[in-house]
C-alpha positions as CSV (number, residue, x, y, z in Angstrom):
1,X,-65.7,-15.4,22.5
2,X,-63.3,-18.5,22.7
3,X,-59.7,-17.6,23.3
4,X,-56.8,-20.3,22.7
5,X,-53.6,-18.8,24.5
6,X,-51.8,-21.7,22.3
7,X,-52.9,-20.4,19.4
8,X,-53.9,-17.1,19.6
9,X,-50.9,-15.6,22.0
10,X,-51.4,-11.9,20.7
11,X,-54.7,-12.0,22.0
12,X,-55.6,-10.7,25.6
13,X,-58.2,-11.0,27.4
14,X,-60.2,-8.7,28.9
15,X,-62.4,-9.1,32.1
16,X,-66.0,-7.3,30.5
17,X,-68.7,-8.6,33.6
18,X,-69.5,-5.3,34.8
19,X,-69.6,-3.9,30.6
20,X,-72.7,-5.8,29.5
21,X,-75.8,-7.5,31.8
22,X,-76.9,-11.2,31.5
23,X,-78.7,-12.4,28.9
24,X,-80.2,-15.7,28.1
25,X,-79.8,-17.8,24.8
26,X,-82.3,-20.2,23.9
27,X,-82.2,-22.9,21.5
28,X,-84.8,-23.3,19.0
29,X,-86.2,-25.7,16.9
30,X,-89.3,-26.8,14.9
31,X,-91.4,-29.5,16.8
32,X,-91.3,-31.6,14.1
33,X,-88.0,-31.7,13.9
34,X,-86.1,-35.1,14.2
35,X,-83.6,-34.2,16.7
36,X,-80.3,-36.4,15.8
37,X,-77.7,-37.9,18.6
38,X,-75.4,-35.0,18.0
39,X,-78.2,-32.1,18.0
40,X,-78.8,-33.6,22.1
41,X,-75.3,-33.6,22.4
42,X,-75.4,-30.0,21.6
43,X,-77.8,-28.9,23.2
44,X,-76.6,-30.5,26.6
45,X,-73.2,-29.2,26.0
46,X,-75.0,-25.6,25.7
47,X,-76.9,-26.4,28.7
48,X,-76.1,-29.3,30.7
49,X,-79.5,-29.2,32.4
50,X,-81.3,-30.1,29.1
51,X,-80.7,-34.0,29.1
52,X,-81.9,-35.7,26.2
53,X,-85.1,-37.2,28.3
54,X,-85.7,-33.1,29.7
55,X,-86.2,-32.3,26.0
56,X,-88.1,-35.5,24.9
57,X,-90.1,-34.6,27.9
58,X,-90.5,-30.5,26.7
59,X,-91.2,-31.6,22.9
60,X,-93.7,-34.2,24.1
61,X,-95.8,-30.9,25.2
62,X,-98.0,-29.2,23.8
63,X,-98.3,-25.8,24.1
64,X,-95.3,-22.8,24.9
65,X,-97.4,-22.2,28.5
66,X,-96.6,-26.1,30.0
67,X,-93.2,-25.8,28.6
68,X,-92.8,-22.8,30.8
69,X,-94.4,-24.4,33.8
70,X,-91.9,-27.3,33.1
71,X,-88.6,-25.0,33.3
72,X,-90.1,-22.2,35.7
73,X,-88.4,-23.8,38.8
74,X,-84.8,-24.2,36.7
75,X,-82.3,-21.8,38.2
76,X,-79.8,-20.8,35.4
77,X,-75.8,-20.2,36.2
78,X,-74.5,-16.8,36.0
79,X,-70.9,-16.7,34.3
């Protein structure tokens, strides 16, 4: 959760590392989909790994198993 001490000065934040384990997100979308400048944008701001010629590459393939091979070496921060 997004925290604006400006705005939002009643708020305190609270250190929860150790509460809950990692998880990973992932982004979906249909293959036919016509991704849009912002929709890269996005998704690189998300993940700055995922440049807009990584997912050009990714759609390009064409089954799940070779977009795993693609991504298996991609080490993923931990926050």
């Amino acid at each position: 959760m997004a925290v604006d001490p400006v705005a939002d000065p009643d708020l305190v934040r609270v250190d929860a590392h150790d509460i809950f384990s990692h998880s990973t997100t992932k982004i979906g979308f249909r293959r036919s989909t016509f991704l849009r400048s912002y929709m890269y944008d996005f998704i690189q701001r998300f993940a700055p790994h995922l440049t807009r010629d990584v997912v050009d590459a990714a759609v390009a393939l064409r089954s799940n198993e070779e977009i795993e091979v693609m991504f298996k070496d991609i080490k993923l921060p931990e926050k």
